[in-house]
N, C-alpha and C positions, 0 to 999 in steps of 0.2 A: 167514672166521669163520662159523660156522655156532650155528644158533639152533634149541632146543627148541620155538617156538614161530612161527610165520608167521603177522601179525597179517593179520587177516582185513576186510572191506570189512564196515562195523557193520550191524546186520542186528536186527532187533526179535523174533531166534529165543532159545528160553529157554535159560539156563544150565543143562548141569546139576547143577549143586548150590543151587540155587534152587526147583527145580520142588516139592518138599511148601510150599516156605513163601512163593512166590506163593500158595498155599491158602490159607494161614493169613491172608495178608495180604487178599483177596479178603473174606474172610467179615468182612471191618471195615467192608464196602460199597464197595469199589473194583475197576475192570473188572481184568481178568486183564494186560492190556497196562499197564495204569497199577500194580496190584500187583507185577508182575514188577520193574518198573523201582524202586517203592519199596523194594520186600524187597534189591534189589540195593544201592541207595542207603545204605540203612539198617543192615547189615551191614557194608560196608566203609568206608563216606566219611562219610556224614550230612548231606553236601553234593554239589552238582553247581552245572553253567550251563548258562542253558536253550541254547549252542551243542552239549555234549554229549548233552543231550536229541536237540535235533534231528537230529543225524548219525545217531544210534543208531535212531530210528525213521522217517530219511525222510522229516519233517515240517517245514514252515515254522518261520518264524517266527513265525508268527499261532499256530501250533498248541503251540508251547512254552508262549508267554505265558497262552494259555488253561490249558493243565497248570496253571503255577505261580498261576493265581489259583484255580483252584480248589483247589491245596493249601491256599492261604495264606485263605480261606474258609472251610475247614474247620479251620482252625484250628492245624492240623499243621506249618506251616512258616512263613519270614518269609523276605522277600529283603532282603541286603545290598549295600552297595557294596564290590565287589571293591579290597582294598588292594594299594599301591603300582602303580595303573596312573593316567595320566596323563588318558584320557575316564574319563567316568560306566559305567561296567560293574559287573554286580552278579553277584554267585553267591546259590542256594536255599538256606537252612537247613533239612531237616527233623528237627523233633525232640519228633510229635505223641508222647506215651508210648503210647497204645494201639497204634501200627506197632508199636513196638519192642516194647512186652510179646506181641504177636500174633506176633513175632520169638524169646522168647524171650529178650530182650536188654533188659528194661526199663531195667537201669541201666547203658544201655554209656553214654561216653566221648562218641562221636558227637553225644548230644543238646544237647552243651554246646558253645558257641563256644569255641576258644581263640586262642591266637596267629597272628598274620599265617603263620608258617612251617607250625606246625599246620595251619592249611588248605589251603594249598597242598600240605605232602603230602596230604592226603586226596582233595583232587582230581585229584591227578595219582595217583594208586592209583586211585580211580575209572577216570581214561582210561588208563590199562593195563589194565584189564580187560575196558573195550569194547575195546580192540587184540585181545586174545585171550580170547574167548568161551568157547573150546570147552573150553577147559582144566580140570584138575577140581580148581577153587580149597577149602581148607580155609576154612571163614565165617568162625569162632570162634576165638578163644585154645585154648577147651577142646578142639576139634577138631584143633587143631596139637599141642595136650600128648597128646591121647590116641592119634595115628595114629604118633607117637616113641616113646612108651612102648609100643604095644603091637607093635613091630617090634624090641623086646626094647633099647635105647636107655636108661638113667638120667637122671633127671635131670641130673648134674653136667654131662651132655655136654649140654645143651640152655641155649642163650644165657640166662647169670643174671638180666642185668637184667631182662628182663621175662617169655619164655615159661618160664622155668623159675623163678618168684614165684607160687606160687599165690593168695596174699593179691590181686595185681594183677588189673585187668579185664584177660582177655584180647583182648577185642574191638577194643582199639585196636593192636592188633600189626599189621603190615601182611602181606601177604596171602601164602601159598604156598600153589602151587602143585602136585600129585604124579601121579605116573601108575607103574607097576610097574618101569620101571627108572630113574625121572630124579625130581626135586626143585626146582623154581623159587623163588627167594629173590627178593621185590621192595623195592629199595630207591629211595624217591621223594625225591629231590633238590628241595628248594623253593626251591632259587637261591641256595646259600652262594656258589659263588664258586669254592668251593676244596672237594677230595675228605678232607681231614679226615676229616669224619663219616664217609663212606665206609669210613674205615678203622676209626675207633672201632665202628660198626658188625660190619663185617666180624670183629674181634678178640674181637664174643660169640659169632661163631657158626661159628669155628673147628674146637673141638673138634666140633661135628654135622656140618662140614662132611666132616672127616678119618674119622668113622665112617659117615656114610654111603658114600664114594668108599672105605674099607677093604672095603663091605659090595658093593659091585658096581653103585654106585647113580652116577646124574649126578649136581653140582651145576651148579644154572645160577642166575645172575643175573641178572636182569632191573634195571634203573638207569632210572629212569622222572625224564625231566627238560623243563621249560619252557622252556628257552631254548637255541638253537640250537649255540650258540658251545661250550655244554657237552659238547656230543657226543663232538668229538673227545678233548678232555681225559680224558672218561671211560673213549671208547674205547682209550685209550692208558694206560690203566691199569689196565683190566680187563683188555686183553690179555696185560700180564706177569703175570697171577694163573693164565693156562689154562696146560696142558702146552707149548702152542708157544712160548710170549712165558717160560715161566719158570726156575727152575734146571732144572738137567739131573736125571733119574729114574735108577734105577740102571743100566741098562742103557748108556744114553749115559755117565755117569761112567766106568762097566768101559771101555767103548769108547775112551773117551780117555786113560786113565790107560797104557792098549793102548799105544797110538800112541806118547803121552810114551817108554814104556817103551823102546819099540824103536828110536824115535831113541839112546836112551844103550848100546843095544847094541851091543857088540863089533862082529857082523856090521849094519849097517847095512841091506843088500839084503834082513835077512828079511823085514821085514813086504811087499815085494816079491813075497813069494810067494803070500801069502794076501790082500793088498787092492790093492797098488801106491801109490806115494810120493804122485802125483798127487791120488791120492782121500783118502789119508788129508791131504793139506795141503787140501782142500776143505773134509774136515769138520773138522777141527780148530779151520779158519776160522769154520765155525758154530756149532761146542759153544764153543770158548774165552770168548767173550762171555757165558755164560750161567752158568761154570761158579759164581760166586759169588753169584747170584740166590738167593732164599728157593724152595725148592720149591712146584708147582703148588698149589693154593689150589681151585680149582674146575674143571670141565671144560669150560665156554661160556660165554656170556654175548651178552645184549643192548640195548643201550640205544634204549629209547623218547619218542622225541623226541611230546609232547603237543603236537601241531598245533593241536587243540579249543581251548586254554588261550593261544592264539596272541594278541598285543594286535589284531590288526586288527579284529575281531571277536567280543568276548567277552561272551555273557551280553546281549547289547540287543534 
């Protein structure tokens, strides 16, 4: 299985689709290191724990808790206690309005608490992003609707429920990823249990998915989860969605229908000539399993197992 992305050892270097509005964020009176990490925050999560602070810049513990008091000082943030975990662990809220309007984002989604699952994907899209830095994440809703439409894409192909609503904030959309031939789709698992969602998900963004892989483009999925056990489950589901794990493409189809064919011929020996019996009962053995699967879905995929988010440790 192979990955668009090779999450990298977290590192306190900028993003870059970041670097104008650590600026913006800077001139509200905070250092360049500390605005990086807000404009980060504050764009995609609106939340974090001070253990994914500390991974990310290298720092204690002492040095997180310092962070968060001088957020929560200024005014800008509150910490809570982390729900459904068994010790006292807490995650950051920020949701001063000045970041956000220095953002450009006064009235995203972020500043507002929601539900136990709501946060949890937000934090686990946060620690997917420290996984993979370098990547050149779209911020915005607006950013997502306008890098589709202007690669020539309609709306109706663009997932209804939310990126294709323009009435909706787009800022709560979870995050892609693009670079000139590939497209990374993150979907953040907050511990259903079960791939469900996964699929309801999957079934909006279908159609973008079928026009960008018409267009010559990767899709990749990125499955961003909390709990270890989910892994393989995922993994095992996302693999019959790539070329290898799913229906057969036309090529394999011709190919076996080949085989089929020549078994019911008259001469038996021909396909002897051009493949041998041998091989063709090999592959046959391989396409036949495959041949009633829904055709391929995506071209990669990843799942990122949120070690940060790990109960040993979280947030203290």
């Amino acid at each position: 299985m192979t990955t668009a992305f090779e999450p990298r050892i977290a590192g306190p270097w900028p993003m870059p689709h970041l670097e104008h509005r650590t600026t913006a964020v800077e001139a509200c009176g905070w250092s360049p290191d500390d605005a990086h990490w807000l404009a980060l925050v504050c764009l995609h999560a609106g939340v974090f724990t001070r253990r994914q602070y500390q991974d990310w810049h290298h720092r204690d513990k002492y040095a997180a808790r310092r962070f968060v008091q001088r957020l929560t000082a200024a005014g800008v943030a509150r910490e809570h206690p982390l729900p459904e975990r068994r010790t006292p662990q807490r995650f950051c809220h920020v949701f001063g309005r000045t970041l956000y309007r220095a953002l450009g984002i006064e009235h995203a989604h972020q500043r507002r608490l929601g539900s136990p699952a709501l946060l949890w994907r937000r934090l686990l899209t946060l620690d997917c992003l420290l996984a993979h830095p370098d990547a050149n994440w779209l911020a915005t809703g607006e950013e997502k609707l306008l890098f589709f439409l202007k690669r020539g894409y309609d709306e109706e192909d663009l997932p209804q429920r939310r990126l294709g609503n323009r009435a909706l904030d787009h800022v709560s959309l979870s995050p892609i990823a693009v670079d000139e031939r590939r497209v990374s789709f993150v979907f953040p698992d907050p511990g259903h249990g079960t791939t469900r969602a996964l699929y309801y998900w999957a079934s909006d963004h279908l159609f973008l998915w079928e026009a960008l892989r018409l267009d010559g483009v990767e899709v990749e999925v990125i499955v961003a989860v909390r709990d270890d056990r989910a892994e393989n489950v995922y993994r095992l589901t996302l693999s019959g969605w790539t070329p290898a794990g799913a229906g057969l493409n036309e090529d394999e189809r011709s190919f076996l229908e080949a085989i089929q064919a020549a078994r019911r011929h008259p001469d038996p020996e021909e396909i002897g000539r051009w493949l041998g019996w041998v091989e063709a009962d090999d592959i046959e053995t391989r396409l036949r399993p495959r041949l009633h699967r829904p055709p391929a879905r995506i071209d990669r995929y990843t799942v990122h197992f949120a070690e940060r988010l790990d109960d040993s440790d979280l947030g203290l």
